[in-house]
N, C-alpha and C positions, 0 to 999 in steps of 0.2 A: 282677334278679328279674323274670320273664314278668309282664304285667298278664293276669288272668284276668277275667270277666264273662260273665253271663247276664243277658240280657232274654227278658222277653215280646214273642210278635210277632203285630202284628196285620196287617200288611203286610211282604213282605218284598221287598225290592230286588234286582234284578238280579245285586248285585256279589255279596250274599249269599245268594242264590239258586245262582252258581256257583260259591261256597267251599262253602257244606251239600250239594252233590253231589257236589263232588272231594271232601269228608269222609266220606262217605256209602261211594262207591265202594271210598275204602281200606278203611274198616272192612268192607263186604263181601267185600272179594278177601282180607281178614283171617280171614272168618268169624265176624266176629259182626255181621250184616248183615240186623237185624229180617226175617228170613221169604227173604229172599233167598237164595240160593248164589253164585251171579253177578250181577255189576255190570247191572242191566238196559241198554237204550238211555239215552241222555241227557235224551231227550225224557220217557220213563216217570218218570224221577227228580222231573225238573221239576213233573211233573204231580203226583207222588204228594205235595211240598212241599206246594203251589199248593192241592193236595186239603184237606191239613191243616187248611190257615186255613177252609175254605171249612164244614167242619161244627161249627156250633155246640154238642157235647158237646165238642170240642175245643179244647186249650191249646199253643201251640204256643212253646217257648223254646228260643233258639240261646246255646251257649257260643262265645267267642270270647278266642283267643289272641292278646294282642298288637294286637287288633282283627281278627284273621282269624274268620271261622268256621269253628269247629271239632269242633262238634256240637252235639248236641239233645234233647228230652226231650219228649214229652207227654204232658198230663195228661186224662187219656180220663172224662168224668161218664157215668152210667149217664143211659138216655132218661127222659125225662120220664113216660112210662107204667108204668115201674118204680119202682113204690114198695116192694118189696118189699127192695130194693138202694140207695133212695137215699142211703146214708149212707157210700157205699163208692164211691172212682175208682180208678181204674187207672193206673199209671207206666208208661209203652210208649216204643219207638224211642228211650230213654237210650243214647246213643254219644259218642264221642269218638273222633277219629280216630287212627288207633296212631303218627303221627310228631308227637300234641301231648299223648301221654299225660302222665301223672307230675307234672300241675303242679295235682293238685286238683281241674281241672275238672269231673268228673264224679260227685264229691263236691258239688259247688256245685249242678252242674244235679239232683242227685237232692234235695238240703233245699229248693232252689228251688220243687219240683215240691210236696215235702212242705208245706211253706208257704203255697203257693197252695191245695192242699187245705183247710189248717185255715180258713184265710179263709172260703173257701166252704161252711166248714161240714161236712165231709167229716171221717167218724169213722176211718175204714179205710181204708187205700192198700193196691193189689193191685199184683203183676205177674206175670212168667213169663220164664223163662230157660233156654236150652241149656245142659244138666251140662258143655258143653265151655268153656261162659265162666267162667272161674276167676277170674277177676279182677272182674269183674261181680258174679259171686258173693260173693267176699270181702268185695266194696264192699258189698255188701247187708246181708251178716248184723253186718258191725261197726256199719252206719248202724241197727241192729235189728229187720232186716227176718227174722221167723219162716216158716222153711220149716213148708208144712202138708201137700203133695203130693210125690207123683215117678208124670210119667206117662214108662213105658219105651220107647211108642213114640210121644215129643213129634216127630221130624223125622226126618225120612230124607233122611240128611247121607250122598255118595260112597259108595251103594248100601249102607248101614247104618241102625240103627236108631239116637236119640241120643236119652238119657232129658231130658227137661225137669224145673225143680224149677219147685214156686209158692209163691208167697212173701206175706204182709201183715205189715203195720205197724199199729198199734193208735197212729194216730196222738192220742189223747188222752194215753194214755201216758206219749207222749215230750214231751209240751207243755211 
């Protein structure tokens, strides 16, 4: 049986820095590739990681197969100027790469995310998703994540329009 794990990262290493972009890549050339279509350079990858750590509203956790990494999740807090929101983060860039799918992971990385929430005190988890990740989807509404929206023109995927759904969690709820 595959060992599965997620941590939180506060630094990320070289070795893991160039598994979370060849993870990264596949799940893009997959198409479900947070905002992407295409694999950008390597360099923008690096940076976009690098980026992650670097703004304090952000949480950054890598899943890891076997000790690979395999994907990721972040947990996004509203700014500090916003009180109006403080009670509510956001789940963003949840992947797993599609040759380490099936073994949970992305199951793990999304309670992960939910957890760290409650911790912090965090009443509502947001997110947002292309109508074309079905399986992202699935995984949302079984972990009980309520559809609230559909916007018709979330992305313009190979000169189309592709509705986006949004989604929260009433993370007290589920406590």
């Amino acid at each position: 049986m595959p060992n599965i794990e997620v941590s939180k990262v506060r630094e990320i290493s070289v070795a893991d820095l160039n598994d979370l972009c060849y993870a990264a890549e596949s799940a893009i050339a997959e198409g479900g590739g947070f905002g992407w279509l295409k694999a950008p350079p390597r360099q923008v990858l690096e940076s976009f990681w690098r980026g992650a750590l670097l703004v304090p509203e952000r949480t950054l956790f890598i899943g890891r197969l076997d000790g690979v990494t395999v994907g990721s999740a972040q947990l996004v807090r509203p700014s500090r100027n916003n009180e109006a929101q403080a009670s509510s983060a956001t789940l963003t860039s949840n992947f797993v790469a599609p040759w380490a799918r099936g073994h949970g992971l992305a199951r793990l990385l999304t309670r992960t995310v939910e957890e760290e929430a409650r911790r912090d005190g965090f009443l509502v988890l947001n997110l947002d998703v292309r109508a074309t990740q079905e399986a992202a989807i699935a995984l949302y509404e079984h972990a009980g994540y309520i559809k609230f929206a559909t916007h018709p023109k979330y992305a313009f995927v190979n000169g189309a329009w592709v509705e986006g759904y949004y989604y929260y969690k009433d993370l007290q709820a589920d406590a």
